[in-house]
N, C-alpha and C positions, 0 to 999 in steps of 0.2 A: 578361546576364552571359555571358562565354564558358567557351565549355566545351563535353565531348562527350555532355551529356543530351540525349537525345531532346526536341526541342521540346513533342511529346504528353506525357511524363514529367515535364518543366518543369511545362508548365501543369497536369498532374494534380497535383504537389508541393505547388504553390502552394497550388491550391483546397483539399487536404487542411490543410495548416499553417492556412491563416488560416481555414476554415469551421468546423474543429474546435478550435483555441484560443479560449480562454473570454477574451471582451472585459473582464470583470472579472475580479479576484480577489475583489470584494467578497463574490461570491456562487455557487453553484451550483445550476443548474435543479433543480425536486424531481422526483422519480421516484416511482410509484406503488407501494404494497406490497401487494399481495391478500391477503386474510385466506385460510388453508384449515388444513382440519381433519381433522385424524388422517392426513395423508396422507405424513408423515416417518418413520414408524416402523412398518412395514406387519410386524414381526414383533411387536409390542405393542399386539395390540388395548385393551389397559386405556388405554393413551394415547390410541388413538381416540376413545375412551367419553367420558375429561375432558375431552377438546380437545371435545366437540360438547356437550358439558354445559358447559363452559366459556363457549360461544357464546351457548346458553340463555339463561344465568343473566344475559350481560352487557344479551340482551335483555330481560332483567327487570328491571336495574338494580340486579343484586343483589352485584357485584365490578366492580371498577376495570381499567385499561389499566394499572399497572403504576405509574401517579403519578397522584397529585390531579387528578380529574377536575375539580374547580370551579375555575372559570375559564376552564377548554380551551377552545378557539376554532380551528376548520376556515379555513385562507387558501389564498388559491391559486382559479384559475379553474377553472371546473367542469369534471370529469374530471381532474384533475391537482392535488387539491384534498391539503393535507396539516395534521393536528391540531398544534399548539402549545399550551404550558400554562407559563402564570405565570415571568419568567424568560429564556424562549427569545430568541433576539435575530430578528429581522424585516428587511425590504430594503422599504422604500416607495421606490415608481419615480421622485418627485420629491426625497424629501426625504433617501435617501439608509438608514442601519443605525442601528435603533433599540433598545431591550431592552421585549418586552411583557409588561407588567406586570400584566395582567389588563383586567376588562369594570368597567366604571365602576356603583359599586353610588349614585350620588346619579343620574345619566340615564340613563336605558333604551335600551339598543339604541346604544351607545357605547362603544370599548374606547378603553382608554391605553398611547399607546405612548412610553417613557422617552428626551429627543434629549439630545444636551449642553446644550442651554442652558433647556429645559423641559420638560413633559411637554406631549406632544401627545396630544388627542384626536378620533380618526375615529366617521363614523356605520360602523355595523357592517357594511351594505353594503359599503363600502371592501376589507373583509377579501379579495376576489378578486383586489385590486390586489395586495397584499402576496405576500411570497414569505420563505421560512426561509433563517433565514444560517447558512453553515458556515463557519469560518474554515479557511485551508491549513495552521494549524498544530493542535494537538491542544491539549486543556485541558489536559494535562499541561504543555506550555509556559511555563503561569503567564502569559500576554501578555493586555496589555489589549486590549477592545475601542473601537473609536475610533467611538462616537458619533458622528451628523452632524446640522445645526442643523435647528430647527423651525422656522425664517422666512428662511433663505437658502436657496433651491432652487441657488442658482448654484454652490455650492460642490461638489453631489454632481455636477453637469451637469459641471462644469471635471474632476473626477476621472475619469468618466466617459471624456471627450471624450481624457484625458490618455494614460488606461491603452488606449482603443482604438488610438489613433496608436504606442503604444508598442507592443502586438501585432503590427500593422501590418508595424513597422519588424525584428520581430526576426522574424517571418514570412521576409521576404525578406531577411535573412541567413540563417536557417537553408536555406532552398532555395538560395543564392550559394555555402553550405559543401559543401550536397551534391551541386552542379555540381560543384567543385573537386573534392571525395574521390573523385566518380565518372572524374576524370582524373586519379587519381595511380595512380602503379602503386608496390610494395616487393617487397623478396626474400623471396619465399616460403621458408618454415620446410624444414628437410630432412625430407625421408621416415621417416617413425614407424622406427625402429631398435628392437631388445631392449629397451632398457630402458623407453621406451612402451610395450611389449610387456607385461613384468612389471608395471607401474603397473597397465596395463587387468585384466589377472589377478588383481590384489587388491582387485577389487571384489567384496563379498561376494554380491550377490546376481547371481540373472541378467539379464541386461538384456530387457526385453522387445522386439520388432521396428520399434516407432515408436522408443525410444529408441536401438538398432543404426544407426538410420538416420540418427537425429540424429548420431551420431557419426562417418559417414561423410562427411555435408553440409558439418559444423564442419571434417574431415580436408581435403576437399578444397578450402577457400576457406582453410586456412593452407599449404596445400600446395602446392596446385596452378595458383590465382591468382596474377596477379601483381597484381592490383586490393585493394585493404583491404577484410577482410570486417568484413560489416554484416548480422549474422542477427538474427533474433526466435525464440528458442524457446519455443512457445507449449505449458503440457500443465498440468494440476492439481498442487495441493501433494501432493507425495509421490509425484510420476510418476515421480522422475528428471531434472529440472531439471538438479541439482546437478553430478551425476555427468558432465552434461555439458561443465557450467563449467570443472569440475575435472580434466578432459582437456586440455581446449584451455590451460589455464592449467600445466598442465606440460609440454606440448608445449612450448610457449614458453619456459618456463623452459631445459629442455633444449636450446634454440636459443639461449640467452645473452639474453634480452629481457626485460626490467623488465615483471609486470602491477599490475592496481588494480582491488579489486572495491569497488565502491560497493553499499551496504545502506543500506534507508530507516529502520531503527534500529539502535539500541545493541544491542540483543537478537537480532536477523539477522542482527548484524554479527561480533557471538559466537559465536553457533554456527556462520557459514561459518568462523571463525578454528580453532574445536577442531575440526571433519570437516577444513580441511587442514592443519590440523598432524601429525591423525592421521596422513591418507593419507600426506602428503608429508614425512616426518622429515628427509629431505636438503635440503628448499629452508626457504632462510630465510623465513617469514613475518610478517608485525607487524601489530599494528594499531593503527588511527589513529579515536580518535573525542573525542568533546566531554568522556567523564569521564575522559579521560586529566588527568595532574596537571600543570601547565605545564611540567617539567622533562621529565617524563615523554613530554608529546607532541613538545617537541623535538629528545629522543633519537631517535625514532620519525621526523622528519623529518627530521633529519641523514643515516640511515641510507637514506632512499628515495632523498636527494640525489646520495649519492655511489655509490651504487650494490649497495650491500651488503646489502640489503633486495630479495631477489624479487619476492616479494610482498607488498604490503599491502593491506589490508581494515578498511574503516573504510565512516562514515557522510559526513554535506556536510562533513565538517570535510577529507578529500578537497581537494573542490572550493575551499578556501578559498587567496586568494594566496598563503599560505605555505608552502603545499606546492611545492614545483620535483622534478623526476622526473630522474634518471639518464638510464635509457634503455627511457621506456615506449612497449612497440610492441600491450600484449594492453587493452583496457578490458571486464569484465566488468558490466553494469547487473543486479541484481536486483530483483525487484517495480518497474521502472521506472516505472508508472505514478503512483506517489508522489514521485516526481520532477518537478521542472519542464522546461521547456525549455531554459530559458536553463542549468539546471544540469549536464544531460546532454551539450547541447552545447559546452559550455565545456570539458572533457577532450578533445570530438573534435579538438579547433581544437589542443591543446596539443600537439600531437606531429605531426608526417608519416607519413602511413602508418600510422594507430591503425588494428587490426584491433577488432571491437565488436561484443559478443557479448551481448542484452540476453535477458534473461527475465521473463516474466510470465503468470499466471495470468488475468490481464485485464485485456490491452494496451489503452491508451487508443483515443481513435478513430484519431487522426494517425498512431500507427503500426502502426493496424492496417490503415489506410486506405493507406499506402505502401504497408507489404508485399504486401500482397493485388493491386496497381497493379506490382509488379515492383521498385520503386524502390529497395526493401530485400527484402533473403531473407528465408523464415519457413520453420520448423520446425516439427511439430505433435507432441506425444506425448499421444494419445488413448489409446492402451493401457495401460490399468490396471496396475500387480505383481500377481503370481500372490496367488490368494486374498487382493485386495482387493476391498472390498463395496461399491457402487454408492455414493455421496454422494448424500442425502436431505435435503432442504430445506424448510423449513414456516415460515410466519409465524401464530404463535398470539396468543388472547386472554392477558393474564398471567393464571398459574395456580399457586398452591403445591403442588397435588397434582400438578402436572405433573409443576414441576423437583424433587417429590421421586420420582418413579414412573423419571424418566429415569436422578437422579444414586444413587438406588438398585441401578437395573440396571446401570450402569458400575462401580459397588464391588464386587455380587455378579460380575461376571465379573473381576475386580480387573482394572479399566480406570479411566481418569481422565477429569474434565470441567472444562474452562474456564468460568467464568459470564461473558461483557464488558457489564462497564458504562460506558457514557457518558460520567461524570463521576465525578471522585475522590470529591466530598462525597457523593456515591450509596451510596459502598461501603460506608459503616458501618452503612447499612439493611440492604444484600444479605447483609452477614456475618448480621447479627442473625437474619432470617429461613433462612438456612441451617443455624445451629445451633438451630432449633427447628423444622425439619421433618426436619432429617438431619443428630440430634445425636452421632450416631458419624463424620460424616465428620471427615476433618482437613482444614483447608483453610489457604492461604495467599494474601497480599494482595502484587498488584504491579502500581505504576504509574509513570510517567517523574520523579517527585521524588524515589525511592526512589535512595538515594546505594549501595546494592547490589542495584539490580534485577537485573544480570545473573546473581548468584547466588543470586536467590529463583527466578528462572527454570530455572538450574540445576539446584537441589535440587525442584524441582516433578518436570523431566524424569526425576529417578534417583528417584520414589518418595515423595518426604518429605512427601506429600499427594494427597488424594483429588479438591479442587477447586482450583483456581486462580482466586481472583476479582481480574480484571484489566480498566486500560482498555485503548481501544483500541491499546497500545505492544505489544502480542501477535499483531495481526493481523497481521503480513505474513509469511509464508510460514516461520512457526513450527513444524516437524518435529517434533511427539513421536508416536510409533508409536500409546502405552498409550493418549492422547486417543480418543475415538470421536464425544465429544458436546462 
């Protein structure tokens, strides 16, 4: 393609885009989890004590992983081996995603794995061939899983063969786009004046010196380029992400320029809406997501259209054809990495000169693998806020005395705890067990079926509970200060 990338940058682009794009979607590699004990909460030796007792006991065979151990069955090649149990769905290499339904109680040394058109049964050897399927969308989705046959190997081979040339091909438009972008030039934003002056002053706290910096980076590629910025700001939840979004996106404003922050849920996509409504009470803000009511979202899309919407802040509903933009020059990505390809770059294509400001806590390979290659800018906030406490990490045995020793100490300091479960049919156990080891908490239930999840999440953050047992529609870069665990 023509264009002025460095040919070294070309072919780095490329090997980045197609090595780290996942040839399926059907499936993603497993990753190991290390067991360790006591080592997340080095100010509660009583947690040490369960967590290593905990260990014990499981080598005694005297408590469970947390679900019905009968059945469980280890897949996966050795070193990279992961447990499954009755239910889970599987990836066999010829035959394609199946649901495993347990070990065969009439032949020994045989498990069954459920296809569309029968059950299929392997010798238990096999189990190293197998791999666990994740789908891209969450059970809260309600989406079925599609089954593939037990005596047509040809059909998983053709999907296969389909979705690689499909990679392939969007590989090399995604690097043809980023030749193009790295050749266009726009009119850089004016010079921060007073009134970005007083915005930056009504940040409540102080900014720490990796986050000062970010804000000089972001200053100089709307300011000072005339090329469209293309940053990564890379730093933990609660570094300050935000704050930096939320410069550059009034900057813009202040320049007459249409933005669009993209959030990978309904629940991120709410709270980015209420911190800038707060902040920004003179720009008009909207937002645009899938529980909007069909009237309702094409109020919301009229308004982006003609230009009387600053800003919006929404989820893929964004990305969908029906959106047309005014006059968007700013695109905001948050937790990008829940995001596809094809989705992120479909905004870049939609405008000239999209300046693209992405954030993430843990940027995929692809773009981490640019930025760090030069291809794209990166930011980092490694600097904590003042008197924040190190984030502690542990993978334990399941334990009730644990999550009652943990979600006890979060009440006594009146802090809050999250429990995430997996699956929605899960949560009517997790409550049950929570109100009989920690029958004073209050707790609250939210998942993506919930027709007002946005305001069980709400009333969680202002207090109106002790635990939040939620699936995974919570995890991406959910802000509540009082959380600790």
């Amino acid at each position: 393609k023509r264009g002025k990338m460095a040919p070294a940058k070309l072919q780095t682009a490329f090997f980045a885009l197609f090595s780290c794009a996942s040839l399926s979607s059907a499936f993603v590699r497993p990753f190991r989890a290390h067991v360790t004990a006591g080592r997340a909460f080095p100010r509660l030796p009583a947690l040490q004590r369960e967590s290593e007792s905990a260990i014990e006991e499981l080598d005694d065979g005297k408590i469970g992983a947390g679900r019905d151990s009968e059945g469980a069955l280890w897949i996966g090649p050795a070193g990279q081996q992961l447990r499954i149990f009755s239910g889970d769905y599987v990836v066999h290499p010829d035959f394609g995603i199946g649901k495993f339904l347990g070990l065969s109680k009439e032949r020994e040394g045989t498990l069954i794995i459920e296809m569309s058109d029968a059950n299929m049964e392997l010798d238990i050897l096999e189990a190293e061939s197998l791999m666990r399927y994740r789908t891209g969308e969450d059970e809260d989705s309600g989406k079925r899983v599609a089954l593939g046959s037990s005596v047509d190997a040809r059909r998983w081979k053709k999907k296969l063969d389909k979705v690689a040339a499909k990679t392939e091909r969007l590989a090399a438009e995604v690097v043809s786009l980023y030749v193009e972008r790295s050749a266009r030039q726009r009119i850089p934003c004016r010079i921060d004046g007073p009134k970005m002056q007083t915005f930056a002053d009504a940040f409540e706290h102080t900014p720490t010196p990796d986050q000062l910096q970010c804000f000089n980076d972001v200053e100089i590629d709307m300011c000072w380029r005339p090329q469209p910025m293309d940053r990564l700001v890379c730093g933990d939840v609660g570094f300050g992400k935000t704050e930096v979004a939320m410069r550059a996106v009034y900057r813009a404003v202040l320049n007459g320029r249409q933005c669009a922050v993209l959030a990978p849920t309904t629940v991120l996509a709410a709270q980015h809406f209420r911190t800038m409504k707060q902040r920004m009470p003179d720009v008009n803000v909207v937002a645009l997501h899938s529980r909007l009511r069909p009237a309702e979202a094409r109020e919301v899309r009229a308004s982006v259209e003609n230009g009387t919407a600053q800003v919006v802040i929404g989820t893929h509903a964004i990305l969908s054809g029906k959106t047309e933009f005014h006059n968007l020059k700013l695109l905001v990505i948050d937790e990008e990495q829940r995001f596809g390809v094809s989705h992120k770059e479909r905004l870049k294509a939609v405008a000239d000169g999209l300046d693209v400001l992405t954030l993430s806590a843990t940027p995929i390979p692809r773009t981490l693998q640019m930025s760090l290659t030069g291809i794209r800018d990166m930011s980092t906030i490694l600097t904590p806020p003042p008197e924040r406490k190190e984030i502690t990490t542990a993978v334990n045995i399941f334990n009730e005395t644990l999550v009652q020793l943990v979600v006890n100490h979060e009440m006594k300091r009146g802090g809050q705890a999250i429990y995430v479960v997996s699956k929605i049919k899960d949560i009517e156990g997790v409550v049950d067990m929570l109100q009989r080891v920690v029958p004073k908490a209050r707790l609250l239930v939210a998942h993506g079926r919930l027709s007002n999840l946005q305001d069980v999440v709400l009333d969680f953050s202002e207090g109106a509970a002790d635990i939040l047992i939620a699936t995974t529609v919570v995890e991406n870069g959910i802000d509540i200060p009082t959380v600790n665990s």
